[in-house]
C-alpha positions in Angstrom: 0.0 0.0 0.0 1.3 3.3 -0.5 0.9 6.1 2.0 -2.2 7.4 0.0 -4.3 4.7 0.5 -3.8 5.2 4.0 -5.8 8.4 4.5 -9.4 7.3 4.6 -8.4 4.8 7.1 -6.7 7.8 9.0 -9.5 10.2 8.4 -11.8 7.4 10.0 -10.0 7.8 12.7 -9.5 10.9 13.4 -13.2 11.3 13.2 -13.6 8.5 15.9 -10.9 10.6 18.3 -12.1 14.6 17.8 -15.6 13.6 17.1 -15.5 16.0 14.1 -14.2 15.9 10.5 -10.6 16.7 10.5 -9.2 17.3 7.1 -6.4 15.3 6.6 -3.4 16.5 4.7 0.9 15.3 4.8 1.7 18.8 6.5 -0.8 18.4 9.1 0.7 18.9 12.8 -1.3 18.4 16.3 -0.5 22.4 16.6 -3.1 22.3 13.6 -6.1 20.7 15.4 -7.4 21.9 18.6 -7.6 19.4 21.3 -5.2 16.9 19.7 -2.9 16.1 22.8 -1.1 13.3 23.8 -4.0 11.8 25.1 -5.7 12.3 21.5 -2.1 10.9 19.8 -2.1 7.9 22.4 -5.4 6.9 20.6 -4.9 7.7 17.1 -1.3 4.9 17.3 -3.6 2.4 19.7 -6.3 2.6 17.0 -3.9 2.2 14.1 -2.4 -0.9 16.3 -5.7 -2.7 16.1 -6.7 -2.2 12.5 -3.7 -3.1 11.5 -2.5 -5.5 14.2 1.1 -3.6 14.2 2.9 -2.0 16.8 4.7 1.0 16.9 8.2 1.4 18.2 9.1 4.5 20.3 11.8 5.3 18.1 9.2 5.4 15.4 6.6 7.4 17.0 9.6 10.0 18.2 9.6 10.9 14.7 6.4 12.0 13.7 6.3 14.9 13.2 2.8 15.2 10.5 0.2 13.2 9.5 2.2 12.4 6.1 5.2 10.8 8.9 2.4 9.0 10.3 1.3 7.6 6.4 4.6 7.0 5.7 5.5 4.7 9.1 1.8 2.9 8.2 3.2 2.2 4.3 6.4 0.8 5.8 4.8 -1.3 8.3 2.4 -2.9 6.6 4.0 -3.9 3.4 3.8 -7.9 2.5 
């Protein structure tokens, strides 16, 4: 998958968390979003971990920095 197809699945989610549309885009930063804390981020990664049954390393979630970092770690992770 590439880190395009990723976005509706991300947009779901990010519905499910700020219980709002948030439109998704690569440069988008938590600065960008009211309310999306580390609370928020600790369920966007738990939610990504069960859809996908994957885990994320800290190393990996030290360096998102946008949503297209987050895309990007999904496409690498998930690959056959």
């Amino acid at each position: 998958m590439s880190e395009t197809d990723f976005y509706p699945v991300l947009t779901e989610i990010f519905r499910d968390v700020f219980m709002r549309d948030v439109a998704l885009r690569p440069e988008l930063t938590a600065k960008d979003v009211p309310g999306w804390d580390s609370f928020k981020q600790i369920e966007i990664i738990v939610a990504l971990e069960e859809k996908y049954d994957i885990k994320f390393h800290t190393r990996e979630l030290d360096q998102l920095n946008n949503v297209g970092d987050l895309a990007r770690v999904l496409a690498g992770k998930t690959k056959p």
